[in-house]
Phi, psi and omega in degrees: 000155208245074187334334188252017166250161190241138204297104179243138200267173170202104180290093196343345178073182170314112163312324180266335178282206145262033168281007174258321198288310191307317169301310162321270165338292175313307205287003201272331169310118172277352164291359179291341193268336179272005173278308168212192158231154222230144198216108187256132189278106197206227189215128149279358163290291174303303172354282181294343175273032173243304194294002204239298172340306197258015180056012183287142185229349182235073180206151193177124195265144175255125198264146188208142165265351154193171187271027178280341211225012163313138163262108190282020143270359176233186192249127200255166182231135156267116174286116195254316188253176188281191190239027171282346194292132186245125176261139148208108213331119217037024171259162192250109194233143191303317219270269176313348163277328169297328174307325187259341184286322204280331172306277171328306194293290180340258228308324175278348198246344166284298171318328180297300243246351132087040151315300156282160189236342170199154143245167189253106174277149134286125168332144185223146175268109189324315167296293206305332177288349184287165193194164150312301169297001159219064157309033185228150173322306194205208185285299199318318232252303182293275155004297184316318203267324184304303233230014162055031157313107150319319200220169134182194208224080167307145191236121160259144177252141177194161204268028176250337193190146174264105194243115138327161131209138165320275170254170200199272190268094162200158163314124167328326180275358184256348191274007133336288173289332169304316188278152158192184206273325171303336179279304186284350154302328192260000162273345180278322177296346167294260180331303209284315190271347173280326189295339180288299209263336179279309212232359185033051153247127146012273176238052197309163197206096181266125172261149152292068208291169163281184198245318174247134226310167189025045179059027211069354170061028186071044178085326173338326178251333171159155189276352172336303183299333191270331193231010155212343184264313183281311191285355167291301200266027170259296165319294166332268160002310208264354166265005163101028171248111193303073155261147187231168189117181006302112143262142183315148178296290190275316163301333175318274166313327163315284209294228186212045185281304168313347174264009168283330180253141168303301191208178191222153134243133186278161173299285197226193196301283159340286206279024180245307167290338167321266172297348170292324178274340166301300166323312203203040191290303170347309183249354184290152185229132157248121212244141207228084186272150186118341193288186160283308187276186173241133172209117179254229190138143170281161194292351200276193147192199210308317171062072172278328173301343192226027146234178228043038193218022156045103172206338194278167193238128168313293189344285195306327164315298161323300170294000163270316157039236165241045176257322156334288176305309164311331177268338161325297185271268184008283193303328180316301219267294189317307167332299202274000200282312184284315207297320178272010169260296182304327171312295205292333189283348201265329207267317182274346125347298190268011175236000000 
């Protein structure tokens, strides 16, 4: 195995969705083999009825029984499942959610085990995966939990805009009682440190959204902004990390105010994705910052009406990718960055 390329696991998704068609595509791009080498948690049996489904002939996954025997010229398969697995294409099935919990759990039990080097998930269908063994909102919420993340941060990416949300898979009627000033401080130290060390700027510059139309209107619409949100990013600030806001949400976004900013953080899930997929569908990635490990994902989810109807579009996919790779060298680069400043600060100490 070829130790100096890096290793990206990618976990099969919904088995009924596009998520096979999607993987397929991207993988077919041969600059993807000079990057890294991609090692998928899946079935080679579903593989080939996706790949047969959608008529692709100049593709072929090379099956390994685990991913110590990937082959870095080729695109690899690890069989996570039995040969009992039934596809069937755009229904949401108990069979196919066990297919992605079995998939995922690989993939993450390589990633601990520093087998792999990043993951990729595949869209998952949210009801069907639940289980005893899988009791979460989403990818993140499970990851958080795998890999013992105190906190952590959905990020969607695109090369137009970095979008946060404070909270995220949750009711609308619960993000109110969710915010506080400790929380959200402790969400800008997230971002702000992802953005240094995941994405390597310097001196990031996050705007902030309010929480109620017109940010509160001065308390008028509600006070969140005035007794929680300004006083976070009055604290932030004073740890040097440049958030500005509350901005109203929707002027926000008209205008072209977002391209001032490294990232925006949202209140909660909608108003941050909302405009983020009208915008940036094409290319969004969802990046799960706070963790130890590295995880992207596409921006997307099962999209069961198209699927097997060769429709899906590769792209976000291609681009959890090679954001994957990128934050990879990214974190690599900042590390040894840090690691030779404490030597030298340690050497002019002792001398």
């Amino acid at each position: 195995m070829d130790n100096s390329k890096i290793r990206i696991g990618i976990s099969q998704g919904d088995i009924n969705g596009i998520s096979y068609e999607v993987i397929i595509k991207a993988l077919t791009e041969s600059r993807i083999l000079d990057l890294c080498t991609p090692v998928v948690y899946g079935s080679p049996k579903v593989g080939a009825y996706h790949r047969k489904a959608l008529n692709i002939t100049n593709f072929s996954f090379n099956t390994v029984t685990t991913a110590l025997e990937a082959n870095p010229k080729r695109v690899n398969i690890v069989d996570c499942l039995d040969d009992n697995i039934r596809v069937e294409l755009g229904k949401s099935t108990i069979m196919a959610g066990d297919a992605s919990f079995r998939s995922l759990a690989c993939a993450v039990n390589d990633l601990r085990e520093g087998i792999i080097d990043a993951l990729v998930t595949g869209p998952i269908n949210k009801h069907n995966i639940q289980s005893d063994n899988f009791k979460f909102p989403g990818h993140t919420e499970y990851l958080a939990s795998q890999f013992g993340a105190p906190d952590v941060l959905m990020v969607m990416v695109s090369r137009m805009m970095k979008v946060a949300v404070a909270t995220g898979h949750v009711a609308l009627s619960e993000v109110p009682g969710l915010l506080s000033v400790e929380m959200l401080v402790g969400k800008l130290r997230l971002l702000n440190s992802s953005l240094i060390r995941d994405f390597g700027i310097r001196k990031p510059r996050i705007a902030v959204l309010g929480l109620n139309p017109h940010a509160g209107e001065e308390d008028l619409i509600g006070s969140e902004e005035s007794t929680i949100i300004k006083p976070a990013l009055e604290l932030a600030r004073e740890e040097k990390i440049m958030a500005l806001g509350p901005f109203p949400s929707d002027g926000f976004f008209a205008s072209d105010n977002f391209t001032r900013f490294d990232a925006v953080l949202a209140m909660y899930h909608d108003q941050g994705l909302t405009p983020f997929k009208a915008l940036a569908f094409e290319s969004g990635v969802n990046f799960t910052a706070g963790l130890p490990v590295i995880r992207t994902s596409p921006g997307h989810g099962t999209a069961f009406e198209i699927a097997g109807k060769n429709m899906a579009s590769p792209d976000p996919f291609r681009q959890a990718l090679y954001l994957a790779v990128d934050i990879f060298r990214n974190r690599n680069a900042y590390d040894e960055l840090v690691a030779g400043s404490v030597e030298q600060r340690e050497s002019l100490d002792n001398s």
